[in-house]
TORBARO-959347 format. One record per residue (C-alpha): x, y, z; residue number from 1; residue in one letter. Coordinates in Angstrom, 2 decimals, always signed. Example, Ala and Ser with C-alpha at 12.3 -4.5 7.8 and 13.67 -1.06 7.14 Angstrom:
2
<site east="+12.30" north="-4.50" up="+7.80" pos="1" code="A"/>
<site east="+13.67" north="-1.06" up="+7.14" pos="2" code="S"/>
This chain:
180
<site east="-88.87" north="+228.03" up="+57.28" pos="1" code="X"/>
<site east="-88.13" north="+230.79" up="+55.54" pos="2" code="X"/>
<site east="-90.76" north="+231.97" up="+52.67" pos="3" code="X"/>
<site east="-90.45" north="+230.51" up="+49.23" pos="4" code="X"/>
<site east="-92.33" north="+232.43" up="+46.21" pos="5" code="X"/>
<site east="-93.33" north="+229.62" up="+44.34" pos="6" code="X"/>
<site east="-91.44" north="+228.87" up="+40.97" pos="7" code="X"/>
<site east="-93.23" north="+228.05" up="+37.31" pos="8" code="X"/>
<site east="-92.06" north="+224.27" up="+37.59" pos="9" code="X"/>
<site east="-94.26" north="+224.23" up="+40.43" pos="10" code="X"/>
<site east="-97.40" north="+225.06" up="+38.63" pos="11" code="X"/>
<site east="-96.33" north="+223.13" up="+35.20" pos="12" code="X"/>
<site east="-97.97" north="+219.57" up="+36.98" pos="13" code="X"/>
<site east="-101.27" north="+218.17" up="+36.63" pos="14" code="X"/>
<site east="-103.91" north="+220.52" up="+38.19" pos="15" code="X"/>
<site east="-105.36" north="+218.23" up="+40.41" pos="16" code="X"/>
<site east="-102.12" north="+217.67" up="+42.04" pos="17" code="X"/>
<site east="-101.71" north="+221.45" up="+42.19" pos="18" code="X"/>
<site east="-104.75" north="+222.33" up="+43.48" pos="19" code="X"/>
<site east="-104.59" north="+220.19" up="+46.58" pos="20" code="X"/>
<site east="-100.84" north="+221.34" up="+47.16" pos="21" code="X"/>
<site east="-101.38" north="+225.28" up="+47.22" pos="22" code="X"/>
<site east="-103.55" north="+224.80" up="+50.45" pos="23" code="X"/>
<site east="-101.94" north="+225.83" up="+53.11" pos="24" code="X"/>
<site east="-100.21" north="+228.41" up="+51.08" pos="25" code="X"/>
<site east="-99.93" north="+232.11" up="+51.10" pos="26" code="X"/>
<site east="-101.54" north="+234.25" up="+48.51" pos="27" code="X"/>
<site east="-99.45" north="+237.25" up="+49.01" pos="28" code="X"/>
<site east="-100.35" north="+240.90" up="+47.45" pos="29" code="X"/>
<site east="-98.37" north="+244.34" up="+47.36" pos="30" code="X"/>
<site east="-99.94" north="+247.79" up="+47.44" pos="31" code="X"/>
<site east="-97.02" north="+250.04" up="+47.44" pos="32" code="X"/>
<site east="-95.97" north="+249.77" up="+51.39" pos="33" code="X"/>
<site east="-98.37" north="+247.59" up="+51.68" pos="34" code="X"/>
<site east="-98.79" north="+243.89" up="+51.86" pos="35" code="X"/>
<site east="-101.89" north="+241.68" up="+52.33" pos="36" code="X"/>
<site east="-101.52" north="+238.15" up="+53.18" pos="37" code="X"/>
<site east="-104.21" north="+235.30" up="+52.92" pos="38" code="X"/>
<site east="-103.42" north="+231.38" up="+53.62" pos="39" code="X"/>
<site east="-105.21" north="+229.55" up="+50.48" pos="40" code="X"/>
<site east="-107.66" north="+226.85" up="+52.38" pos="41" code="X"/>
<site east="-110.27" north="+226.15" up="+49.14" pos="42" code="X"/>
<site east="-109.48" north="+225.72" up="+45.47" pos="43" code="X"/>
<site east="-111.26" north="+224.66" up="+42.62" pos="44" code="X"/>
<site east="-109.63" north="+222.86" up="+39.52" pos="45" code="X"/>
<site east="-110.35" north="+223.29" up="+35.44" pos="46" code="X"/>
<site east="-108.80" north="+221.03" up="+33.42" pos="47" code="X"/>
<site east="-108.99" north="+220.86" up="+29.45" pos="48" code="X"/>
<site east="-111.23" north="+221.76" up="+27.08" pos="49" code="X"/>
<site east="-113.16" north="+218.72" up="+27.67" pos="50" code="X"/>
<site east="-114.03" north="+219.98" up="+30.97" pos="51" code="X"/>
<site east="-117.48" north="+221.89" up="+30.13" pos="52" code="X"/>
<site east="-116.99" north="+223.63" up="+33.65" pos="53" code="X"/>
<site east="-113.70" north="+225.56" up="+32.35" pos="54" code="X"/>
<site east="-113.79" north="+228.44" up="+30.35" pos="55" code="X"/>
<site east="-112.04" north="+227.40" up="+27.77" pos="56" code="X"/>
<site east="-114.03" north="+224.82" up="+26.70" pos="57" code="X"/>
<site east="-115.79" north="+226.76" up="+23.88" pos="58" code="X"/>
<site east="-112.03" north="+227.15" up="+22.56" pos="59" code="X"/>
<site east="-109.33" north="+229.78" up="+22.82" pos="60" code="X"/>
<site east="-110.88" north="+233.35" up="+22.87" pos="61" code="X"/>
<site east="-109.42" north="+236.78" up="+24.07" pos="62" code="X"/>
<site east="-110.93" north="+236.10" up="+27.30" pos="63" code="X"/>
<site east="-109.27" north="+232.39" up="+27.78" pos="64" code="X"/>
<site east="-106.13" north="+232.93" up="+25.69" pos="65" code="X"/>
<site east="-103.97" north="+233.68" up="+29.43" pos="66" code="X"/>
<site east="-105.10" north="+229.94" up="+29.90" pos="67" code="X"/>
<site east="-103.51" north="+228.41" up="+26.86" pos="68" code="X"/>
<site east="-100.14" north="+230.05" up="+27.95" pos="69" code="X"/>
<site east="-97.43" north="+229.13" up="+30.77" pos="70" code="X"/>
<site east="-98.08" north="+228.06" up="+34.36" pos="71" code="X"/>
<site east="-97.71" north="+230.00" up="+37.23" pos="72" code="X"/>
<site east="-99.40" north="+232.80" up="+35.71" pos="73" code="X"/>
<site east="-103.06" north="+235.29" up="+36.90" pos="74" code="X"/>
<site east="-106.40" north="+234.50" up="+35.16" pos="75" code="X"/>
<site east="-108.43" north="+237.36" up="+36.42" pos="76" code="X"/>
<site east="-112.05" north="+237.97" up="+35.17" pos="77" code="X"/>
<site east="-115.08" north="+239.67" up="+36.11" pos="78" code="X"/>
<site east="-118.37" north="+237.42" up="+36.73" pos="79" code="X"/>
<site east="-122.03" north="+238.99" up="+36.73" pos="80" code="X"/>
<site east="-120.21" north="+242.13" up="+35.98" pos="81" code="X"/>
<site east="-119.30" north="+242.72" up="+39.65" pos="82" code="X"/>
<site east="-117.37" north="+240.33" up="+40.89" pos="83" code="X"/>
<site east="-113.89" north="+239.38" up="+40.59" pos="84" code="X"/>
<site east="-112.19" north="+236.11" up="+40.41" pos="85" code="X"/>
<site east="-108.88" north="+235.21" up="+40.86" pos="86" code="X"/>
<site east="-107.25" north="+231.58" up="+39.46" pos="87" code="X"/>
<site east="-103.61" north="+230.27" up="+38.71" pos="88" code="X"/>
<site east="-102.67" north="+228.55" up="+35.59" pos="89" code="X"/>
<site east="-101.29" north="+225.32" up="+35.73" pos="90" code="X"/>
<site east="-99.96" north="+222.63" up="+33.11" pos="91" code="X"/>
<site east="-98.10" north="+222.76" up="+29.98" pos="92" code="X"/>
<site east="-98.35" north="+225.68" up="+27.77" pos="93" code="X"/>
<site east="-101.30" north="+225.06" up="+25.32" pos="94" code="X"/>
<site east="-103.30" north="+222.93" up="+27.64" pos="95" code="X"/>
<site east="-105.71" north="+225.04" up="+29.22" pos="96" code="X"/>
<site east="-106.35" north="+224.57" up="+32.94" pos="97" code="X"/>
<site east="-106.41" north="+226.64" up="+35.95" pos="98" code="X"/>
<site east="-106.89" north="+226.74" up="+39.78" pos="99" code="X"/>
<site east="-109.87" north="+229.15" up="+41.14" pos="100" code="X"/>
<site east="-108.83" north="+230.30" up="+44.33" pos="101" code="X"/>
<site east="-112.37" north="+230.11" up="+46.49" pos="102" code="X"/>
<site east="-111.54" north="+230.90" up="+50.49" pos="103" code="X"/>
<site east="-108.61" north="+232.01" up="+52.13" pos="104" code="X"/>
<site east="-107.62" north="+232.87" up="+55.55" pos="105" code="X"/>
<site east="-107.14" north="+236.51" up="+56.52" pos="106" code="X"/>
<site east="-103.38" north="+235.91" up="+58.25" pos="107" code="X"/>
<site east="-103.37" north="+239.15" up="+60.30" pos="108" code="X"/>
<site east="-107.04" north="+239.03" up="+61.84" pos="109" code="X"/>
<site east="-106.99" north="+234.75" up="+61.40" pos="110" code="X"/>
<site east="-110.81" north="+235.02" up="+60.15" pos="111" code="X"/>
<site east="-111.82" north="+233.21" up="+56.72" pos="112" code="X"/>
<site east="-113.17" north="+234.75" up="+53.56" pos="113" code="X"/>
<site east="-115.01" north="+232.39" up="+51.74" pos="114" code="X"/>
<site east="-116.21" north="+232.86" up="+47.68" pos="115" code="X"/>
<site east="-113.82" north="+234.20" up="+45.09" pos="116" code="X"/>
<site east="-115.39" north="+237.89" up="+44.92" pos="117" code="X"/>
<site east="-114.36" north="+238.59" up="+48.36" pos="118" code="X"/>
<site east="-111.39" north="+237.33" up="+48.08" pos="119" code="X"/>
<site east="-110.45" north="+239.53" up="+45.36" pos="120" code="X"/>
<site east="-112.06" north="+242.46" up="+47.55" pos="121" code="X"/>
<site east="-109.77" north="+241.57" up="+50.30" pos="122" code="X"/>
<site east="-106.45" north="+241.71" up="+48.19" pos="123" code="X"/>
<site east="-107.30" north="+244.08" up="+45.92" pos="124" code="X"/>
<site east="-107.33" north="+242.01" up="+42.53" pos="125" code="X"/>
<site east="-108.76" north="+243.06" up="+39.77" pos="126" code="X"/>
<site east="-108.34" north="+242.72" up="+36.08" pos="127" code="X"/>
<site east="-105.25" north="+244.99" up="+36.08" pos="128" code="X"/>
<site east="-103.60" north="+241.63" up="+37.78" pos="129" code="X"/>
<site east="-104.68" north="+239.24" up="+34.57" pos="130" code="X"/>
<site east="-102.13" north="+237.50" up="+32.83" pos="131" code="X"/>
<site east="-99.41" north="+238.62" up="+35.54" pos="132" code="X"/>
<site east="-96.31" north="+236.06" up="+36.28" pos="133" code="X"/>
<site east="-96.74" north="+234.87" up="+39.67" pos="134" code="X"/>
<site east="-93.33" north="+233.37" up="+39.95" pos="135" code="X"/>
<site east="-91.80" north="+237.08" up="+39.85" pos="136" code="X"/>
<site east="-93.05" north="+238.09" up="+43.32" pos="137" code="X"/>
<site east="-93.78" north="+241.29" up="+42.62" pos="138" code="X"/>
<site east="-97.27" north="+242.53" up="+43.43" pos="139" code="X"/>
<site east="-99.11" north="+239.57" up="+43.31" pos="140" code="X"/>
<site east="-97.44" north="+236.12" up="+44.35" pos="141" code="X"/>
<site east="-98.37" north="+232.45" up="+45.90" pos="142" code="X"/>
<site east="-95.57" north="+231.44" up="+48.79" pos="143" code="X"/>
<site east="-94.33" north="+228.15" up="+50.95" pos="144" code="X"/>
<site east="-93.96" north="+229.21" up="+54.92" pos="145" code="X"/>
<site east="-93.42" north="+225.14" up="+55.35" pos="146" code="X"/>
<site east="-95.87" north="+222.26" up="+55.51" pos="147" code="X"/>
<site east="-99.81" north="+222.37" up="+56.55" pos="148" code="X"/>
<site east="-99.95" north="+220.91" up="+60.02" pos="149" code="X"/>
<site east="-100.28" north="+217.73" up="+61.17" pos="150" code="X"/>
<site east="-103.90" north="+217.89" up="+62.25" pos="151" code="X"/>
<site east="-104.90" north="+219.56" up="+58.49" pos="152" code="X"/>
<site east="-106.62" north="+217.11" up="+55.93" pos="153" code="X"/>
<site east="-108.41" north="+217.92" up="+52.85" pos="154" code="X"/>
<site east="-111.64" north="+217.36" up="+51.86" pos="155" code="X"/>
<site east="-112.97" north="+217.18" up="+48.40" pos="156" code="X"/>
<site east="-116.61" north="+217.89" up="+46.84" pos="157" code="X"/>
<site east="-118.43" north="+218.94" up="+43.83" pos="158" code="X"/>
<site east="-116.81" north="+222.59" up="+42.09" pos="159" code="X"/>
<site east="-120.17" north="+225.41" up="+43.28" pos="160" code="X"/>
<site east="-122.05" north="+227.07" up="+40.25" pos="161" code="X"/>
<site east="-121.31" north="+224.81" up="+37.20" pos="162" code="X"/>
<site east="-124.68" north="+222.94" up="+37.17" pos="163" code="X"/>
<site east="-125.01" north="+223.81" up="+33.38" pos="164" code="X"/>
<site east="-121.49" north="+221.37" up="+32.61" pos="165" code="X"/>
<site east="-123.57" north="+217.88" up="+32.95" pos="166" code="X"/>
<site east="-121.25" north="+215.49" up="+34.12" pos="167" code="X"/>
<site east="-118.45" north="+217.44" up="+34.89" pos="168" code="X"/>
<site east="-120.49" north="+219.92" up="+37.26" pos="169" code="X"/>
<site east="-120.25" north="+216.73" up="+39.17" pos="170" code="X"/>
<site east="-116.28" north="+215.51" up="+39.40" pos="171" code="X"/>
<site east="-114.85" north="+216.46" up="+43.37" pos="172" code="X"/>
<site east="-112.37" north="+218.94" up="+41.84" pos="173" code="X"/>
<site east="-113.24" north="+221.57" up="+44.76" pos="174" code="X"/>
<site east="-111.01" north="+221.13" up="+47.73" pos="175" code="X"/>
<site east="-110.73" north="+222.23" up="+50.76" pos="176" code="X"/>
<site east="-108.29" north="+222.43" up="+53.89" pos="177" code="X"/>
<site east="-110.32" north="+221.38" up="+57.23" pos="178" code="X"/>
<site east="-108.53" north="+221.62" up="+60.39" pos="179" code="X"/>
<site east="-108.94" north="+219.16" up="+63.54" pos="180" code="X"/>
């Protein structure tokens, strides 16, 4: 199959349904020449503003407002003023919710990257990439190569590092693509 940069109606679906889709995909970045590939295999999903766990639960701020807007587009912000994390918005435009890539696959030396920082570090995202349209395929972009194989399932578990959300620190929106 040929490669497929993914579209906006792709993204405009409930998150949940998202997030377990775009494993197996390929988060896809160009540096001039250059292009870095990584083959999503964890994600973790914020829905609403009822969702204490997402960052726009305190409301629409300067820092959240890329959240309130169309799918398919780059929430990119710094954490513990070092570390930067890259997630997808999904949904209809003025519901805020969004997809935090965790772990992908280095395509080129097949060895994983786990936790959001170095992911970032190892495609070169940074803030310059917020609120970016990921449907253009451009310099940052999430494609289809065709479907996960056979022997792939996903698993699900708790989201990592929301303990202060009560309940919601506890719903199995992180997933993850095991093989075998």
């Amino acid at each position: 199959m040929r490669p497929v940069v993914l579209q906006r109606r792709y993204y405009n679906r409930p998150t949940l349904r998202v997030a377990r889709s775009l494993l197996g995909k390929y988060l896809v970045r160009r540096l001039g020449r250059r292009t870095i590939t990584g083959r999503i295999v964890e994600v973790e999903a914020y829905i609403g503003m009822e969702d204490r766990a997402c960052h726009a639960s305190k409301g629409r701020t300067g820092r959240t407002d890329v959240m309130f807007g169309p799918a398919g587009v780059s929430y990119v912000y710094l954490i513990y003023g070092m570390h930067h994390c890259f997630n997808i918005v999904t949904e209809r435009e003025g519901f805020p919710s969004a997809i935090l890539v965790r772990a992908v696959e280095d395509v080129a030396a097949q060895v994983r990257i786990d936790g959001p920082g170095r992911v970032c570090r190892f495609l070169a995202i940074d803030r310059t990439l917020n609120c970016k349209d990921l449907t253009a395929g451009s310099q940052l972009w999430v494609e289809d190569r065709g479907r996960r194989t056979v022997h792939s399932r996903i698993e699900a578990g708790r989201r990592i590092g929301v303990e202060y959300a009560g309940i919601w620190a506890k719903k199995p929106w992180r997933f993850r693509l095991a093989e075998g």
